[in-house]
C-alpha positions, -999 to +999 in steps of 0.1 A: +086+616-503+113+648-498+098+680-507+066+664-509+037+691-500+015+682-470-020+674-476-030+698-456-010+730-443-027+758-420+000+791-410-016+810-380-049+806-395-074+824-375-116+831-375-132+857-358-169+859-357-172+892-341-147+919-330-135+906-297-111+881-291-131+860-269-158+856-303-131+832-324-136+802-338-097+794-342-070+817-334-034+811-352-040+776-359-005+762-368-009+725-390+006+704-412-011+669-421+006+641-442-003+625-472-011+594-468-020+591-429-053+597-411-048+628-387-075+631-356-086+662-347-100+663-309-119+688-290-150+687-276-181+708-293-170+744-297-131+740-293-132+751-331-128+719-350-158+724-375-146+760-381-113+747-392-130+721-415-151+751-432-121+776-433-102+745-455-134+745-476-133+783-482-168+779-469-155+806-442-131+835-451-102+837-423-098+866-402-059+862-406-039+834-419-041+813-449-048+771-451-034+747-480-047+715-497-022+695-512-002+725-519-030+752-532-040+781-512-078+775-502-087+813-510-073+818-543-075+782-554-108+774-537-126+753-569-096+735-576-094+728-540-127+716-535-121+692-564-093+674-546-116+672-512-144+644-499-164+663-476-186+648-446-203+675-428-210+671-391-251+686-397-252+668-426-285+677-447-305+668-478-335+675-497-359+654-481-380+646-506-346+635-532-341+598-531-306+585-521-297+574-553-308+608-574-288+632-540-257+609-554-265+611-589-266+648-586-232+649-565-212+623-588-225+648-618-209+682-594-172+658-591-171+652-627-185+615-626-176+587-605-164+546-610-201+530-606-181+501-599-170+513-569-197+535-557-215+502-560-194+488-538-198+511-512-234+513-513-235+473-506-206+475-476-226+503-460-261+484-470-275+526-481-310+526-486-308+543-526-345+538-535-360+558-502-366+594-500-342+611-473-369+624-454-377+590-448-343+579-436-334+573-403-303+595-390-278+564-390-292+555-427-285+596-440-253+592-424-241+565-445-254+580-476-234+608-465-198+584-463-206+573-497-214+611-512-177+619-494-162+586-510-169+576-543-148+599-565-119+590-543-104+626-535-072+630-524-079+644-486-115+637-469-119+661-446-149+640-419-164+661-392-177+632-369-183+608-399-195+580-371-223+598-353-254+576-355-237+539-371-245+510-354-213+492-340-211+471-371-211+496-402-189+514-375-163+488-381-168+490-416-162+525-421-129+514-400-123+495-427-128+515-456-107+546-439-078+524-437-081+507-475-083+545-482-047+555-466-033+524-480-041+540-511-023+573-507-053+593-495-056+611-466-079+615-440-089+643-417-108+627-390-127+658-366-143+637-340-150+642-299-153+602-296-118+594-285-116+559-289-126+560-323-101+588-332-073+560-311-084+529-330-084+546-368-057+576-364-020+577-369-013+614-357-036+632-335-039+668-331-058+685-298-078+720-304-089+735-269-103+767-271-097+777-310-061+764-304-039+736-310-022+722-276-004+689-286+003+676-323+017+639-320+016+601-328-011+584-304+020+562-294+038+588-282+011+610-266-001+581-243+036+566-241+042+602-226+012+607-199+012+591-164+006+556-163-014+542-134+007+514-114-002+494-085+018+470-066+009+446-038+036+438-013+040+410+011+039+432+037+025+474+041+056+494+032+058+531+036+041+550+011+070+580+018+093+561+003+076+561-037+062+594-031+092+610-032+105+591-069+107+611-096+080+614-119+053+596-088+021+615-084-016+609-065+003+581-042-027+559-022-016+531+002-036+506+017-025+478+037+001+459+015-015+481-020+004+512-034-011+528-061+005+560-078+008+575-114+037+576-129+052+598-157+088+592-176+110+560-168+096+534-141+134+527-132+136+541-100+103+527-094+114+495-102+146+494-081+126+511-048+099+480-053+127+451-054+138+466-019+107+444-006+088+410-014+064+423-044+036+401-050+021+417-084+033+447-102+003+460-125+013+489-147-015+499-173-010+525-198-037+556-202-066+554-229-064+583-251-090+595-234-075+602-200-050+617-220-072+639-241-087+648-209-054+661-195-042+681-226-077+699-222-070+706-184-035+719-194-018+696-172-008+670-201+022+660-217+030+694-236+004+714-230+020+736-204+038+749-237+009+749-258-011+779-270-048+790-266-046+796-225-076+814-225-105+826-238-139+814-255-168+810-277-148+783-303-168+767-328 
């Protein structure tokens, strides 16, 4: 919708834990995330992506900068804030000796009261153990306890910091499910995971922290429509490998015997057009997981990320 605030807006937002530079948890973190959509936020541990979640919750005070939830500064609007957010900490923690159905008692109470209806719900999709003690639980079980806690009042933005870490593969899919009926209803998702094909199968935009900075911001489409696609073609006959090496956009050429095998980035025209010079007996091209690509933005030899900030430095959280 025009003039419709983001769900979640960062301007050069920026943590410092000590007095050097090198000591940051983000540095001039530039975001905008849409209502509606489910945004992935990658980086391995200490690139700074559980900072960022804590500076959105006012749970850390920024070193510079300011952050915005649905259109409310997170420092001067901070309770109002953390009425509109769902929450799912990555060292998620309870009282051990609180059973799970008096920990969300407690929490529907702190929101203002939830649709028992549809907490129900969720406690049957995500089969949640309510009647055991927490100290009980088993790390998979507190984690689903902890998706319902984030969940059942329905916020606005749910901000997840690796909301998947210790499902089995089936309520895995189940979450799945219930993060998409969730964008389908005009909520949005911030999704802070390392596991990258989660973050491709659930996210529509991805953003890429590396060392308390953002380095690409784009569809998952585009970013692996935009990194080097591995292609291998076997000829007839061996054909000189000088001949694709020099195409544009051909890298990491390999021949052997009547195989070629090179990664391509941009257009396969040229490609195409030096292949059809010869008898070509399979064409394979395959497109990168996002997890090649993730690794390459990290490297800094990725689409974008010769242009992206945060070069150098460390000690990101």
């Amino acid at each position: 919708m025009a003039g419709e605030a983001p769900a979640i807006r960062t301007r050069d937002l920026t943590k410092y834990y000590g007095r050097r530079r090198r000591d940051r948890g983000v540095d001039g973190l530039d975001l905008e995330v849409r209502v509606g959509e489910v945004f992935g936020f990658l980086g391995p541990n200490g690139a700074g992506k559980t900072t960022t979640i804590r500076l959105l919750l006012d749970l850390l005070r920024p070193t510079r900068g300011a952050a915005e939830v649905m259109g409310l500064d997170t420092r001067r609007r901070s309770r109002d804030v953390r009425r509109l957010l769902g929450y799912l900490p990555g060292d998620l923690t309870f009282d051990p000796t609180l059973t799970g159905a008096r920990v969300i008692d407690f929490l529907g109470a702190l929101s203002g009261g939830v649709d028992r209806a549809y907490l129900a719900s969720l406690v049957e999709r995500l089969d949640v153990a309510m009647d055991r003690r927490i100290g009980e639980l088993s790390k998979g079980n507190r984690q689903k306890l902890g998706i319902v806690q984030a969940f059942m009042h329905r916020p606005p933005v749910l901000l997840l910091d690796e909301p998947t870490a210790g499902l089995d593969p089936l309520v895995q899919q189940e979450f799945a499910a219930l993060v998409r009926e969730t964008t389908a209803a005009g909520q949005t998702v911030f999704l802070s995971s390392h596991i990258l094909s989660e973050v491709q199968r659930l996210a529509d935009r991805v953003g890429v922290i590396r060392e308390g900075a953002v380095v690409a911001v784009d569809d998952v489409a585009a970013l692996i429509e935009r990194s080097p696609r591995h292609v291998e073609i076997t000829f007839a006959a061996p054909v000189d490998p000088r001949e694709f090496a020099a195409l544009p956009g051909v890298r990491e050429v390999q021949a052997e015997g009547r195989f070629l095998r090179f990664t391509l980035t941009g257009t396969a025209d040229a490609v195409v057009k030096a292949a059809a010079r010869h008898d070509v007996e399979v064409f394979d091209s395959r497109e990168p997981a996002l997890d090649e690509v993730f690794l390459g933005l990290y490297a800094g030899n990725g689409p974008g990320a010769a242009n992206g900030p945060g070069a150098a430095g460390g000690g990101a959280r």
